[in-house]
N, C-alpha and C positions, 0 to 999 in steps of 0.2 A: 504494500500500500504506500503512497507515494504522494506526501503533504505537498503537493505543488503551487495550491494558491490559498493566500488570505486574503479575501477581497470584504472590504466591507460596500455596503451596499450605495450609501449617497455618492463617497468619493468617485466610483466605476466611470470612469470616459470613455465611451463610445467615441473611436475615431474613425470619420469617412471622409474619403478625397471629397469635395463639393463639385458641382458642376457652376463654375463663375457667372455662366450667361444666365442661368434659372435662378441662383440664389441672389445674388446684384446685391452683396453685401459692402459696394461701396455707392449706393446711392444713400439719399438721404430715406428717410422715412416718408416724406410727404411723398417723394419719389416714388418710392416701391409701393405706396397706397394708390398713387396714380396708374400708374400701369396694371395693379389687379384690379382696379375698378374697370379697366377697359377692357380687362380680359371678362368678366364676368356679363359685364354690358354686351359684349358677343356671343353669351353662348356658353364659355370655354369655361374648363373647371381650374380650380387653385388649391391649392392647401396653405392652409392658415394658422396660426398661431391661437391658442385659448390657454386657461387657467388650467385648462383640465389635462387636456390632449389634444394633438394637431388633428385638425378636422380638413374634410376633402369639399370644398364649398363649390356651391353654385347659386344659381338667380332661383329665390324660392318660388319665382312666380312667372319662372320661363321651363316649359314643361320638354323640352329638348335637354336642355340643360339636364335638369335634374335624373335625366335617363341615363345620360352620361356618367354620374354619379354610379349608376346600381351596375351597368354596363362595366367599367374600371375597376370596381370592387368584386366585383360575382354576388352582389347582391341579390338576393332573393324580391322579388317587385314588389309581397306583402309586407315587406319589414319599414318601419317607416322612419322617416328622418324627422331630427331636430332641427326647427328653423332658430337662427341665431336673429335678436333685433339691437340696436338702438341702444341706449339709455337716454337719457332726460340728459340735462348738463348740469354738472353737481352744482351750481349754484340757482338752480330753480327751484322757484320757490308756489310753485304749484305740481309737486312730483307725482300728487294721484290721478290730477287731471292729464296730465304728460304721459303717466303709463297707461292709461285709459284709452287715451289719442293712439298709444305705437300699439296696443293691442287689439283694437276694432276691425283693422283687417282684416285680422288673423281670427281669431274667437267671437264666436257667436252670444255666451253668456259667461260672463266674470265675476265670479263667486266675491264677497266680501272676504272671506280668507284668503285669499288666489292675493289681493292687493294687498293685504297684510303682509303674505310672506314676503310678495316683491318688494314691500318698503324695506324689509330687511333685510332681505338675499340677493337681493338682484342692484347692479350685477355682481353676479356669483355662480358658482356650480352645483348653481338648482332649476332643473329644470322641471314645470307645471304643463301637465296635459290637461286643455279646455277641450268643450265642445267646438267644433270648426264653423267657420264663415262660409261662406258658399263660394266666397271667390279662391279656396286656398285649395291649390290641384288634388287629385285623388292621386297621383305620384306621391308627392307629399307625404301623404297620410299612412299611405301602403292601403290605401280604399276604404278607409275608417273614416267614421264621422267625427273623429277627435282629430287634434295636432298637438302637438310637442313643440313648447316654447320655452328658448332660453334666453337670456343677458349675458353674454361671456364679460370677466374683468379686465383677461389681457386687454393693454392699453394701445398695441398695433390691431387688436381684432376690432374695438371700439373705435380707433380713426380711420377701418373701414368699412365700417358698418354705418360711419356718418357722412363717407363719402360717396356711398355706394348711393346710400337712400333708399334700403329695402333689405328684406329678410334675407337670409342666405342660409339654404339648406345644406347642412356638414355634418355628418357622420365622421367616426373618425378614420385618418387619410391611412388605411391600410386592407388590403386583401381580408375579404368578405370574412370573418370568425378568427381572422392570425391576429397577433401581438397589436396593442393600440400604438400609437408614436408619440414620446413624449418633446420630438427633437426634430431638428429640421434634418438632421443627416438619417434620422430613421425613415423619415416621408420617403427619402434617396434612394435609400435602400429597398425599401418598399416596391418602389416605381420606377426602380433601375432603369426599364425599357421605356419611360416613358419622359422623352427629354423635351417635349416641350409645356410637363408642367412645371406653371409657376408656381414658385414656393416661397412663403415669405419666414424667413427665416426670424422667430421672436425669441430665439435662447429656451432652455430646460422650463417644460410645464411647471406650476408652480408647486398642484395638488398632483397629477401625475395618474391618477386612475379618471372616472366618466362620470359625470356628476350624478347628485340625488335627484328620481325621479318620482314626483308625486300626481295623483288624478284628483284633478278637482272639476271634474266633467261633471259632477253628479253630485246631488243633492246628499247633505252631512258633512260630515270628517274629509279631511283629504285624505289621502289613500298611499301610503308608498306603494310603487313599481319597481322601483331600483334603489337599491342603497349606495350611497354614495360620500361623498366629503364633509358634506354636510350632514350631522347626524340629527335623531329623531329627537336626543334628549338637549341639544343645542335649537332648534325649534321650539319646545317646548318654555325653556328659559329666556328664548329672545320674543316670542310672541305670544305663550299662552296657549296654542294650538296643540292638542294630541292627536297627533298622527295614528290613523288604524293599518295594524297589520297583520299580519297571518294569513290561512287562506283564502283565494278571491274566487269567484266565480270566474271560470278561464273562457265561456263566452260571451258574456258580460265587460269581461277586465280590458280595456285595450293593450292592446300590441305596442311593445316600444322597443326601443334600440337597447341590445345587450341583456337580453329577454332568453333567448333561446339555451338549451341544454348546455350545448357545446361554444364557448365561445373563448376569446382572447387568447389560443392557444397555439402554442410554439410546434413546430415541426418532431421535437425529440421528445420522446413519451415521458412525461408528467407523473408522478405517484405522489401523494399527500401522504404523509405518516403524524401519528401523534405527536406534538413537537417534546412533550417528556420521555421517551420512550425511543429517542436516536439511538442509541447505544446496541437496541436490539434490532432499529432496521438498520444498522454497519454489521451487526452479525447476516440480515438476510441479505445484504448484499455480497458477501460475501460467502454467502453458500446458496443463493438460486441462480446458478449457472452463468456468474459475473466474473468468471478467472478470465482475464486478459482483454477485461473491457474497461474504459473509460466511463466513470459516471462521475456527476456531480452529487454529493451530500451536502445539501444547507440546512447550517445549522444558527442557533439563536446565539449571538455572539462573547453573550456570558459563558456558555460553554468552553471559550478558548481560554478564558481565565480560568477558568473551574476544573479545565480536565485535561489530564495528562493523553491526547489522541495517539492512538495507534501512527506508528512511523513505517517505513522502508517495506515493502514486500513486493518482490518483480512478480509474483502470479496476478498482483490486481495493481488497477489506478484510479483509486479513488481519490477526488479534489475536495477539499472540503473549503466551504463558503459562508463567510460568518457573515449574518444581518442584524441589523438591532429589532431589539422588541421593545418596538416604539410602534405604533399603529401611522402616524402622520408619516415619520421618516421613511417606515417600510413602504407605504403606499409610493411614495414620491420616487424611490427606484426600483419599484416591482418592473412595469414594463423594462426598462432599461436591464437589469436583471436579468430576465427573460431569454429576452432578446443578445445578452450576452452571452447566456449561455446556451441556448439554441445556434449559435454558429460557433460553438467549442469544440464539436466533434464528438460530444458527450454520444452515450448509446440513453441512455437515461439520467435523470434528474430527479431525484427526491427533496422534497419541499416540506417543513412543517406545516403543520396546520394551524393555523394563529389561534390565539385561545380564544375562550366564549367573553362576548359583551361587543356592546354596542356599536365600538371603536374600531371594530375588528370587523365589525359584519360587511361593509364593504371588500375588505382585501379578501376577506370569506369566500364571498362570493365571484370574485373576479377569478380566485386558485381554483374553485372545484368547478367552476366553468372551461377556463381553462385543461386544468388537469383530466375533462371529462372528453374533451376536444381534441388534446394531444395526441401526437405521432406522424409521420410521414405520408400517410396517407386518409389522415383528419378520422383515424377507425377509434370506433370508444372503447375505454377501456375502465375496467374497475381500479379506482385508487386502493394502493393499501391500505 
């Protein structure tokens, strides 16, 4: 066994050649907002910069466009996208009449919590599903009567979302269920073959996983769909509101992005293990038929202080991979992670399982999608 790498998990640099003509990282800002707003005004798709994760945008209300979208991704047609809007300008001093104005569009009925949360999350990586307007495409929606609405906070996504002067439909910029992007050189990597998309290059997401997704379509509580950066018990203390969760009605519930079984998932087969309990998946990897294979073992990074790991053995190559257990920091290099060690050569990848509570249920949720997704040929598999 063969201690090769200590990597912890925020410092990891991802290094890729850039292509100079698509990233134009010596224009200024106003620059490179000008020229994706021209791209977008014809048609043509971009990847952009958010709080969360780079998303692959288009004209939410140009329906070639947004085909584009699912076309580039191997999207499935019913899966539906998040339109990005606007904000108000911080110093406005009517912000409920303003989010009223950018949302009328878009939503047909606007719950009194739906404004509540927006006074306090938006912008932020939360996005609220309404009932839809009649003007907002059935692309869009993936053929549902709701849409998915968000505010992004990066400050390049917002100076072109104010120059644009309209929604832009972005899921995020990577191949239909693979790794999300947290970077402009992942978008790259992503879309190797595809040199003339524009890419505006904002620096490392902030949050790094897909924001919170809540339904406020319907009469009561708003509803979580997706967990995300934003938790249920930070809701609760900034506005009052208790969010319902648990079982939904699955034909009832709308469809949204990062929904399905399998998702976020790397090429090399993924296993989840108890993260107390390493000790005995480094025994089964080393006895279910792992003699002279490369895997990755991550482990939680007290461990390297705590434990004397196994050294030197030419029958196995096991790396082992310290991350903190921090819920915010892990979230912020899981893709990055991922994605790192998906082009290591690895044969497999064992992951813990982040522990139980609130803080956690996002990365939760992104692993056992992920890990449910994983492999060469996207075939599922049972985590251990």
């Amino acid at each position: 066994m063969r201690l090769e790498q200590h990597v912890l998990l925020l410092p990891m640099i991802w290094v890729f050649p850039p292509n100079p003509n698509k990233f134009e990282t010596h224009l200024s800002d106003s620059q490179r907002i000008a020229e994706a707003v021209s791209v977008l005004r014809r048609g043509d798709l971009l990847a952009m910069p958010t709080e969360t994760v780079y998303g692959l945008g288009a004209d939410a209300s140009n329906a070639i466009a947004v085909e584009k979208i699912y076309q580039l991704k191997g999207r499935p047609a019913n899966h539906p996208l998040i339109v990005h809007l606007q904000a108000p300008p911080a110093d406005s001093k009517q912000k409920e009449e303003d989010w009223l104005a950018i949302l009328s569009p878009w939503a047909r009925h606007i719950p009194e919590s739906a404004l509540v949360l927006i006074q306090h999350f938006w912008p932020g990586p939360l996005t609220l599903v309404f009932q839809k307007s009649k003007s907002v495409l059935d692309c869009v929606t993936g053929g549902q009567d709701t849409v998915a609405l968000r505010s992004p906070s990066h400050p390049l996504a917002q100076g072109l979302l104010k120059a644009f002067g309209g929604g832009i439909a972005a899921p995020s910029a990577n191949r239909f269920g693979r790794i999300s992007p947290t970077s402009a050189a992942h978008v790259r990597a992503e879309f190797i073959d595809c040199n003339d998309l524009l890419i505006l290059d904002g620096g490392d997401c902030q949050f790094g996983i897909e924001s919170t997704i809540l339904d406020v379509s319907t009469e009561g509580a708003p509803r979580l769909l997706r967990p995300g950066s934003i938790t249920l018990q930070q809701i609760k203390e900034r506005t009052g509101i208790d969010v319902v969760t648990g079982a939904q009605d699955i034909v009832s519930s709308p469809r949204v992005s990062g929904s399905l079984k399998a998702h976020y998932a790397p090429q090399t087969p993924l296993y989840l293990y108890s993260g107390d309990q390493w000790t005995a998946q480094l025994q089964k990897c080393l006895q279910e038929d792992l003699l002279g294979k490369k895997v990755a073992l991550v482990l939680w990074d007290q461990e390297q202080l705590n434990t004397a790991l196994p050294q030197d053995d030419d029958a196995n190559k096991i790396d082992y991979i310290f991350v903190p257990q921090e819920p915010f920091q892990f979230a912020q290099g899981l893709y990055r992670l991922l994605r790192d060690l998906d082009q290591s050569n690895y044969q497999s990848i064992y992951m813990p399982t982040p522990p139980a509570g609130e803080d956690w249920d996002a990365v939760r949720d992104r692993l056992q999608r992920a890990s449910f997704g994983s492999g060469p040929s996207s075939s599922n598999h049972i985590s251990s």
